[in-house]
N, C-alpha and C positions, 0 to 999 in steps of 0.2 A: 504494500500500500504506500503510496506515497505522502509525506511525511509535509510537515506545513510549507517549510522550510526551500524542499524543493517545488512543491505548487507555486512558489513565490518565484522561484527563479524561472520555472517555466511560463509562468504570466508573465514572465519582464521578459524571455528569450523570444517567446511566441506568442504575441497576444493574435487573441481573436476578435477583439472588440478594442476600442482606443480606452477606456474604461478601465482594462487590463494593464495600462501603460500610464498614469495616472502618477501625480508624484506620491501617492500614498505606498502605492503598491513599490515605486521607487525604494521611498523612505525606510519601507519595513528591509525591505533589501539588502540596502546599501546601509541602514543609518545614517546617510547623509544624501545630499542632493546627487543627482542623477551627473555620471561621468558625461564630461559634451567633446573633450576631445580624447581620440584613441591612445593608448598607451604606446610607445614603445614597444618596438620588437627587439631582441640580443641574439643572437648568435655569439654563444662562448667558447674560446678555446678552453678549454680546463686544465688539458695538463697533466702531467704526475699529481697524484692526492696527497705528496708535500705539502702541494699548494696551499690544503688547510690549514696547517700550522707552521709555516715557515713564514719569515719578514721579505719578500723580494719585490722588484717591480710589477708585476701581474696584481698582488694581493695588493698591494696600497691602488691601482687602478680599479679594482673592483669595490673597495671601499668607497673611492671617491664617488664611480657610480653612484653605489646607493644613497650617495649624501646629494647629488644633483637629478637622478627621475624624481619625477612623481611620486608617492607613494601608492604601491596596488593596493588591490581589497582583497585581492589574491595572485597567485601565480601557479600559473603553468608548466611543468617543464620537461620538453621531452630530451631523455638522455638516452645516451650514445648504450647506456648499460643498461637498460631496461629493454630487451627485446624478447618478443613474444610469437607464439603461433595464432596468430588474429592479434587483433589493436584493444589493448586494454588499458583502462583508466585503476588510479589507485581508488579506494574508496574505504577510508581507514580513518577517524577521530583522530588517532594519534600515530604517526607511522615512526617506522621504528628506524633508527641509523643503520645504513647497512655498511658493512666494511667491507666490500668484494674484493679484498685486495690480498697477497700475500708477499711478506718477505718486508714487509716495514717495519717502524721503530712500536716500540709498545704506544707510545705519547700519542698516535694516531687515532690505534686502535682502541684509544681510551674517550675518543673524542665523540661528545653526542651532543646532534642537534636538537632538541624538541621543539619543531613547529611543528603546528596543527597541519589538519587535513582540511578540507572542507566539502562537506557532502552537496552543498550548493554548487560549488563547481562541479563535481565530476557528475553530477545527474546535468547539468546544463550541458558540460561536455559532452556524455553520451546522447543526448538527443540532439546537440545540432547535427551532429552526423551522420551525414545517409551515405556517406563511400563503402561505407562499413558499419559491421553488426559491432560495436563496442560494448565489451566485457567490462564488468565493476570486478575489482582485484581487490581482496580484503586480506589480502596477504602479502604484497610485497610492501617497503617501505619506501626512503631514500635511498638512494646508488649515489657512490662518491661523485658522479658526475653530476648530480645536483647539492648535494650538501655542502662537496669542497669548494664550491664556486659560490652559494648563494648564502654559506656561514658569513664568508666574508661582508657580501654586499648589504645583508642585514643581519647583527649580528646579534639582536636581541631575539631571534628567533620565532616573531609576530605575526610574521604574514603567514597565511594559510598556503597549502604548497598540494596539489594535484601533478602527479605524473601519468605523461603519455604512454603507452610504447612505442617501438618500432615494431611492425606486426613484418616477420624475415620473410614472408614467403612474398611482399607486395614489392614491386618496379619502382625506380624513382621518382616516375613519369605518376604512380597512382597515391604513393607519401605526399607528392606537391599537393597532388589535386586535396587530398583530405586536406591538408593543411589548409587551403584556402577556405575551408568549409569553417574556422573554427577562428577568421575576422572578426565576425558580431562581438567577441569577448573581451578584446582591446576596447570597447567603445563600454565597457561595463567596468572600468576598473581595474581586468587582470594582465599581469604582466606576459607575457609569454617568453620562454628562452629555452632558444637549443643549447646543447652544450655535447659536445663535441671535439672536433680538431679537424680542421680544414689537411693537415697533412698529418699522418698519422701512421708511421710503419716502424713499428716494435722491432722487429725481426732484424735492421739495419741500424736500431741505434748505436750509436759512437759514445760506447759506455767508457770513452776515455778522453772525451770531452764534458763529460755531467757538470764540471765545476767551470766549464769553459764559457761563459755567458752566450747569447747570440750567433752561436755556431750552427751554420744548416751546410748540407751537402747541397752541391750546384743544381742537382735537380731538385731538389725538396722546397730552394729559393725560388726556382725555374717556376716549378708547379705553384707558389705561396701567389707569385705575381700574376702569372695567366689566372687562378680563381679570383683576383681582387680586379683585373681587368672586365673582364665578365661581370661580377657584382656591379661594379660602379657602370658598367655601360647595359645595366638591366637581363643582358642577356642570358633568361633562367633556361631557355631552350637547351642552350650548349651544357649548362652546369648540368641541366639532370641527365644528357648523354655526354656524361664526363666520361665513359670508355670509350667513347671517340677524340678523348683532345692528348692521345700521343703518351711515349715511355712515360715522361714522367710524372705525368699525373699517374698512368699509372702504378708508378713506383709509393706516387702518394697516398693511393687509396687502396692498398691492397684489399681489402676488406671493405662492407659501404657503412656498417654502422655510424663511425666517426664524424663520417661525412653526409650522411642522409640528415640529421637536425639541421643543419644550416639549409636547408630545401624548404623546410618546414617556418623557416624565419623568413626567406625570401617569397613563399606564399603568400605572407603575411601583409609584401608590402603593396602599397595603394600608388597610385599615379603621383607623382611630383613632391614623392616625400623623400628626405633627406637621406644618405645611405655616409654612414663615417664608420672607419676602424677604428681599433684602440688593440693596445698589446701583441702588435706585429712585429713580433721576433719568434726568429725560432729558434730552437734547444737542441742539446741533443743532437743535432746531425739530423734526424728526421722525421720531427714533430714540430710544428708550428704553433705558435698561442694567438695567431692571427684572431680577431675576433670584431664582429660587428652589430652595429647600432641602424635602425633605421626608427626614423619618425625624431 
């Protein structure tokens, strides 16, 4: 049965009468006036899950973020480590920190974020979507690729936080399209953000550069620049047949998880809105923390 809570979100997501759209039905909503300009879309690089607890340039950028958007009423976020057999939404009061990691210092693994869930988004979530039948998930939590990135940016742990998946069996070409489906939710307050790594190939890192700042292999730089040319010249055609744009990309993407959330960001964007990076370096020899901002 559906609960007040979500009847409120689906009145404000789909009204059937203008009545339904009302600043009452706002108010009960929101607790505050009705959002009039859309939020922000991120695309993050995130990086090693250092990231969480470490002082470097990345993490004071992501700080300052959160000290210059808007404030959300929630967030979105689909990561690179939540992949599923169909597209599922969290749907949890309280999720839990997940550590997917292994072979870190204990100080990580000791690190928990407690933000809420909010069942308001993930029932709004699952009905804007018609690409797909989306599952409510009462069992996963956060993956480091939302925690290490969004501890920082707020780190009072406030904002309510739904996670996407990546559902592995779906095309690039059918990730965009849902992504566009799930607009409406910028104009309501929530933040959305991929997190990911535009370049992303484990298997080649220069584990003897880790201390070497700003170090990438010629093609890892190669690839970092031809995806930022593409973004800035809108062109999402080429990005979603990025196995057509040559070795080095695909030396970049060995794999698509990393790189499928930024698809999902560039869905996002609307005709004549602003597209900027922040954190364009890369590590390692062959991961980028390239990362971007639109709106």
């Amino acid at each position: 049965m559906m609960d007040r809570r979500s009847f409120l979100w689906s009145a404000l997501l789909f009204p059937i009468t203008s009545k339904a759209m009302n600043n009452s039905v706002l108010n009960k909503v929101f607790s505050s006036e009705e959002a009039t300009l859309p939020m922000p879309v991120l695309f993050v690089g995130h990086g090693s899950p250092m990231n969480a607890i470490e002082e470097n340039e990345f993490v004071t950028t992501w700080r300052n973020l959160g000290k210059s958007l808007p404030k959300p009423k929630a967030i979105l976020c689909i990561s690179a480590h939540y992949e599923t057999n169909g597209t599922h939404v969290t749907s949890i009061a309280k999720p839990a920190t997940i550590h997917d990691f292994g072979g870190f210092p204990r100080e990580l693994f000791a690190v928990q974020y407690p933000a809420p869930g909010s069942p308001e988004l993930d029932y709004a979530t699952k009905h804007l979507v018609s690409k797909a039948e989306v599952e409510l998930d009462e069992k996963w939590g956060l993956d480091h690729g939302a925690w290490s990135v969004i501890r920082n940016i707020y780190p009072l742990a406030n904002i309510p936080i739904v996670e996407m998946s990546l559902d592995y069996n779906k095309t690039p070409h059918a990730h965009y399209e849902l992504a566009r489906e799930l607009s409406r939710l910028r104009e309501r307050g929530v933040l959305i953000i991929g997190s990911g790594n535009l370049v992303h190939n484990l298997r080649m890192v220069a584990w003897d550069k880790v201390n070497e700042p700003e170090y990438g292999f010629d093609w890892a730089l190669q690839a970092n620049e031809t995806f930022k040319k593409l973004i800035t010249g809108n062109n999402h055609k080429e990005l979603i047949g990025y196995s057509s744009l040559g070795r080095e990309v695909q030396m970049a993407i060995p794999t698509p998880e990393h790189f499928l959330p930024l698809l999902y960001t560039l869905a996002l964007k609307r005709e004549n809105e602003s597209v900027s990076f922040f954190n364009d370096k890369a590590v390692m020899g062959s991961l980028t923390m390239t990362s971007v901002k639109i709106g």
